[in-house]
PASEBA-1860 file (N, C-alpha, C; in nm, 3 decimals):
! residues 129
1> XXXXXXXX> -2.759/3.897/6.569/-2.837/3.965/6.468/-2.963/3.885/6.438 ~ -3.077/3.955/6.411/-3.250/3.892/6.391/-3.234/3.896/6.278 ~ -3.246/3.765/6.207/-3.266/3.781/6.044/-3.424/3.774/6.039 ~ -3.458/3.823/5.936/-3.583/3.810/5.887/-3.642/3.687/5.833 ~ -3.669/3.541/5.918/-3.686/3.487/5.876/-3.830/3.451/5.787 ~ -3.874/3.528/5.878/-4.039/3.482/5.774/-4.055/3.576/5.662 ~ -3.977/3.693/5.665/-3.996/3.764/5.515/-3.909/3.644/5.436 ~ -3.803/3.607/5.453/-3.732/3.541/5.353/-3.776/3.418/5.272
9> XXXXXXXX> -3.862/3.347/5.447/-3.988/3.225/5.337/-4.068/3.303/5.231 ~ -4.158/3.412/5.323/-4.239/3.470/5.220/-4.223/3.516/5.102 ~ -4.081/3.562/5.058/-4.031/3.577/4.959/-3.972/3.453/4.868 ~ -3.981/3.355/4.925/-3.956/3.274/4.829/-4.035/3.201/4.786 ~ -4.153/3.156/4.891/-4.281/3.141/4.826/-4.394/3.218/4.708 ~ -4.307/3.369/4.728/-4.375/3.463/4.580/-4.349/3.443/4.467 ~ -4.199/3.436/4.505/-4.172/3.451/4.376/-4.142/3.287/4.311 ~ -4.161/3.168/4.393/-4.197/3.022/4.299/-4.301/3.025/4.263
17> XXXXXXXX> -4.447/3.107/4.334/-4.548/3.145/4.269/-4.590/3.164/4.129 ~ -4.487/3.313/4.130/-4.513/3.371/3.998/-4.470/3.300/3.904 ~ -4.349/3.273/3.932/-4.227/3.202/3.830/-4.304/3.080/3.765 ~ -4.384/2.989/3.837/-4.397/2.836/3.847/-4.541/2.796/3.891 ~ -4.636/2.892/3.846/-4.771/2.862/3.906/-4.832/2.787/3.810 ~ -4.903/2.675/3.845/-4.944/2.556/3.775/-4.879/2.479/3.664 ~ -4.748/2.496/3.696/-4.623/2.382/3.653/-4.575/2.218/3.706 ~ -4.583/2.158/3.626/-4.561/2.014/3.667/-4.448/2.070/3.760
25> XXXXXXXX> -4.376/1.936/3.861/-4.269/1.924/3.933/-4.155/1.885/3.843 ~ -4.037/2.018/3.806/-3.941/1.918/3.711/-3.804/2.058/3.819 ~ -3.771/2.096/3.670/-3.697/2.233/3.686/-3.724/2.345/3.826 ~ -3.860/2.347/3.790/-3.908/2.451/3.928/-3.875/2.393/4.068 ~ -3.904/2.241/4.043/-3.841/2.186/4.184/-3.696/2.208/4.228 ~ -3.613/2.209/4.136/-3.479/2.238/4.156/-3.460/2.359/4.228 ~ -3.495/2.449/4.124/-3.451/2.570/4.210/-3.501/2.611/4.304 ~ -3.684/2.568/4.298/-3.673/2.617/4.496/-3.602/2.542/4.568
33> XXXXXXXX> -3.549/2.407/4.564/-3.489/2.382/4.704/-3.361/2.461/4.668 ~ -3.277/2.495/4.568/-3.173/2.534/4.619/-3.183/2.701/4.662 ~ -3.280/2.744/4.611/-3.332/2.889/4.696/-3.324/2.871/4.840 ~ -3.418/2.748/4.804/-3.404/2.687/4.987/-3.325/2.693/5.074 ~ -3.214/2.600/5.002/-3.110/2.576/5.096/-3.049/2.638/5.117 ~ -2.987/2.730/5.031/-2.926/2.902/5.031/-2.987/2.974/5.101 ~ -3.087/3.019/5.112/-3.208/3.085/5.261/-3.145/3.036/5.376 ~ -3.165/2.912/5.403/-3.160/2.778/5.510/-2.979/2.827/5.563
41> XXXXXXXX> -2.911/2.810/5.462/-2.757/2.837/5.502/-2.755/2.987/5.564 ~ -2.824/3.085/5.487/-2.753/3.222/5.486/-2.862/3.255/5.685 ~ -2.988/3.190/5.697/-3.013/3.205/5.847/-2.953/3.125/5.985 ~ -2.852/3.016/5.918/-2.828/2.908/6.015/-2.657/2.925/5.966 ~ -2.572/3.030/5.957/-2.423/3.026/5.945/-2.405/2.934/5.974 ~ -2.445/2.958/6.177/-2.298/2.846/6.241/-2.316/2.705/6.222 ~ -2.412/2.655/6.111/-2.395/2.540/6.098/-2.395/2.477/6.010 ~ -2.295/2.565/5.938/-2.228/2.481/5.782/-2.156/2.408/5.793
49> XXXXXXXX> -2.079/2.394/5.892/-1.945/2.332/5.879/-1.970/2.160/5.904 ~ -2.091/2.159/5.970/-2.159/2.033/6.052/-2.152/1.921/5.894 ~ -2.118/1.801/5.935/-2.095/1.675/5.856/-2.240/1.665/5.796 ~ -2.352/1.621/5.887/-2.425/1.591/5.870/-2.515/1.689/5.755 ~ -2.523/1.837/5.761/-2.551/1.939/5.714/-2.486/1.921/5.570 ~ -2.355/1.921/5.541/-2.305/1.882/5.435/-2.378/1.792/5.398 ~ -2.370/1.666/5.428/-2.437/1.540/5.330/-2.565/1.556/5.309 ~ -2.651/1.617/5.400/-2.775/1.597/5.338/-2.851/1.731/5.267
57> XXXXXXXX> -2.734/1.813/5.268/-2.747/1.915/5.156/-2.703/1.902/5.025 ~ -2.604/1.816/5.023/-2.554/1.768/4.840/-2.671/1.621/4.827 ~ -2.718/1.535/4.922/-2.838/1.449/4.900/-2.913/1.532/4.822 ~ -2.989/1.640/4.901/-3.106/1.711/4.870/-3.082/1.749/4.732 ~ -2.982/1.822/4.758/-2.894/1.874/4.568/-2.955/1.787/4.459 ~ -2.852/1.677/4.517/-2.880/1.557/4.408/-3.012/1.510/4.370 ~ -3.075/1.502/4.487/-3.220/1.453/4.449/-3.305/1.538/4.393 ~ -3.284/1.653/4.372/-3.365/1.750/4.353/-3.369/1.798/4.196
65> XXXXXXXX> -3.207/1.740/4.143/-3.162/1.733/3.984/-3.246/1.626/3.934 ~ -3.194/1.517/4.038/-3.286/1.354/3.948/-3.406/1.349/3.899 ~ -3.458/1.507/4.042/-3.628/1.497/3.972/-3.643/1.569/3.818 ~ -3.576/1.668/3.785/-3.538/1.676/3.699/-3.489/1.577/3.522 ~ -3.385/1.523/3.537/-3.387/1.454/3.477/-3.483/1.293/3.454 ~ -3.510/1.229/3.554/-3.600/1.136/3.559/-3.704/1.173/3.542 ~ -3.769/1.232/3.626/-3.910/1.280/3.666/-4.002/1.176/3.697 ~ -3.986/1.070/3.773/-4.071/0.977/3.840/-4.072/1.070/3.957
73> XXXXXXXX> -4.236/0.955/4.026/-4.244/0.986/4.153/-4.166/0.937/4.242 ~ -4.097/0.850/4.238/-3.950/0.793/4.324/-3.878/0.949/4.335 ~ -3.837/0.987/4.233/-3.742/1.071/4.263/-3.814/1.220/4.345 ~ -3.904/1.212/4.281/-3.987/1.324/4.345/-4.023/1.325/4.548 ~ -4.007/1.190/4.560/-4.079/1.131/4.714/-3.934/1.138/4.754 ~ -3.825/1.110/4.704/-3.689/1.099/4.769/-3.645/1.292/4.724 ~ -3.676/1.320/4.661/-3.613/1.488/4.749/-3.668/1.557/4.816 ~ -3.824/1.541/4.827/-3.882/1.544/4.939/-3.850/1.553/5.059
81> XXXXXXXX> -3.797/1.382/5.070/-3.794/1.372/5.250/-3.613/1.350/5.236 ~ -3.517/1.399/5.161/-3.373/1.409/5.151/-3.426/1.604/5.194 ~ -3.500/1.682/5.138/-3.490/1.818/5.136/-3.547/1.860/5.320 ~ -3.683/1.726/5.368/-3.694/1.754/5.515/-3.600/1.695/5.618 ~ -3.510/1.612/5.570/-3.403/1.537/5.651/-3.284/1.671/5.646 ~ -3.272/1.755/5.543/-3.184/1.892/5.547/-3.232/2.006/5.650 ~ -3.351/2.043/5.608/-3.419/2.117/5.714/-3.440/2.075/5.886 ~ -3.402/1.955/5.909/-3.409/1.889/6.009/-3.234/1.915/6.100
89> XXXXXXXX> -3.186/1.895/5.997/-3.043/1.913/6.061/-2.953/2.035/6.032 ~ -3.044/2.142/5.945/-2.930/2.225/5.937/-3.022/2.337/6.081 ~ -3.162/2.289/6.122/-3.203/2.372/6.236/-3.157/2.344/6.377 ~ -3.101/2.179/6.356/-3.097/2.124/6.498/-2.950/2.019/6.442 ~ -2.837/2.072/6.427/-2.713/1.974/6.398/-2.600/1.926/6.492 ~ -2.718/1.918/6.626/-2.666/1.800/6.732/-2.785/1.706/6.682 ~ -2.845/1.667/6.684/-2.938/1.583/6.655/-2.844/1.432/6.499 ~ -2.871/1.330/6.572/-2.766/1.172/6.516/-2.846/1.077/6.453
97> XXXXXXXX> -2.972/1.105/6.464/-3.064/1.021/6.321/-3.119/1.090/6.252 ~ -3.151/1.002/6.099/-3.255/1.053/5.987/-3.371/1.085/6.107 ~ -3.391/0.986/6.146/-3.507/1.003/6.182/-3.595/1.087/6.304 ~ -3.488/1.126/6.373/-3.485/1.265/6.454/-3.510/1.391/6.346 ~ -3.465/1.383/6.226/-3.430/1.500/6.157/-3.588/1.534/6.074 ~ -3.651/1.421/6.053/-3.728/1.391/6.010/-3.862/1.451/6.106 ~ -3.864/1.394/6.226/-3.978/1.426/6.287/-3.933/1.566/6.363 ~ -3.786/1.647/6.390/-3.745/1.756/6.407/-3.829/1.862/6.282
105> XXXXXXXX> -3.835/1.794/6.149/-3.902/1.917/6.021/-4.048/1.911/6.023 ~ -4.112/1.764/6.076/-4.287/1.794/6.107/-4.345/1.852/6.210 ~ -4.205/1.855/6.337/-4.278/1.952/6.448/-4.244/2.128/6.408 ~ -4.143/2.126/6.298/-4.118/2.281/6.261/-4.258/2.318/6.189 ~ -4.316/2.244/6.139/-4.430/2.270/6.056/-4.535/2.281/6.155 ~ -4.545/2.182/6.263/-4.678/2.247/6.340/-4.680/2.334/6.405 ~ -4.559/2.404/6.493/-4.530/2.527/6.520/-4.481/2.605/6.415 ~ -4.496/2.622/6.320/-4.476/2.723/6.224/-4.569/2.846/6.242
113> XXXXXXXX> -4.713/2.827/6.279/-4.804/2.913/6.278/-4.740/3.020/6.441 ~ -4.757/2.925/6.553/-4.672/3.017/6.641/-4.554/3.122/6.599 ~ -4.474/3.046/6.514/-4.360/3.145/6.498/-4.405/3.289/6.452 ~ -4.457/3.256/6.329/-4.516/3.356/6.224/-4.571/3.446/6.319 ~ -4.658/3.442/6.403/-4.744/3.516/6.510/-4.573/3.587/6.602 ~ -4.467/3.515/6.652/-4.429/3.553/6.749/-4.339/3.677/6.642 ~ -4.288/3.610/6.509/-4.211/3.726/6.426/-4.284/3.853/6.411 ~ -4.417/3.858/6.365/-4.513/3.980/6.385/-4.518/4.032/6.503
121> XXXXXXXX> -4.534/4.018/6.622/-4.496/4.088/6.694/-4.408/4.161/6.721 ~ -4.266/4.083/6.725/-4.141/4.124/6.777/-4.115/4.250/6.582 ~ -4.159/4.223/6.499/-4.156/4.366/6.403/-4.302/4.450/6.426 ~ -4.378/4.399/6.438/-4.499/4.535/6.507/-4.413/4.596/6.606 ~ -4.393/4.535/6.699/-4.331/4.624/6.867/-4.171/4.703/6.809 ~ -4.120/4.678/6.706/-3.966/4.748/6.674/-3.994/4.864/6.629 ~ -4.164/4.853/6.508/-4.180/4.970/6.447/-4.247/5.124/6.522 ~ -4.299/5.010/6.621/-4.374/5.110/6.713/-4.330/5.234/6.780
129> X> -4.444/5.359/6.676/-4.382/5.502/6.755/-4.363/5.521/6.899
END
């Protein structure tokens, strides 16, 4: 099954928009990552069960409250790269370092623009009379 992945970013980028437009980083940070990660789970099933996926999804969790309650930039810089070390391994969970996982979420970002282009197509060409 083709999930819709780029409507589902795009939709969650609207609506932290609306919700959270020109808001410090506290609360709002929370809930987009766990929008996030809930997105992230509900397109990547088969790889919940993965160890690694677990831990650095209750990391991300955690760090993402602390920014919350603390609100330093420590905590802010650590759910950060705890939230791209998640995205790193719940896309690719053969992959055995942070630091694979890490430079696995900056090459998702430079091909991001490809994707976006290849998802428009493949829904232009479905709708097509």
């Amino acid at each position: 099954m083709h999930k819709p992945r780029f409507l589902i970013t795009i939709a969650l980028l609207v609506t932290y928009n609306f919700f959270f437009w020109s808001e410090k980083l506290g609360a709002n940070l929370f809930i987009f990552f766990t929008l996030g990660i809930i997105a992230m789970l509900f397109m990547n099933e088969e790889n919940i069960k993965n160890k690694n996926v677990i831990v650095s999804m209750l990391a991300s969790l955690y760090s993402s409250a602390m920014v919350v309650f603390v609100n330093s930039g420590y905590s802010k810089f650590a759910a950060f790269v705890c939230f791209m070390i998640f995205t790193g391994y719940i896309h690719q969970p053969q992959l055995q370092t942070v630091y694979n996982a890490v430079l696995t979420t900056f090459s998702s970002f430079v091909i991001f623009p490809y994707n976006i282009y290849i998802e428009l197509k493949y829904f232009a060409s479905k709708f097509r009379a």
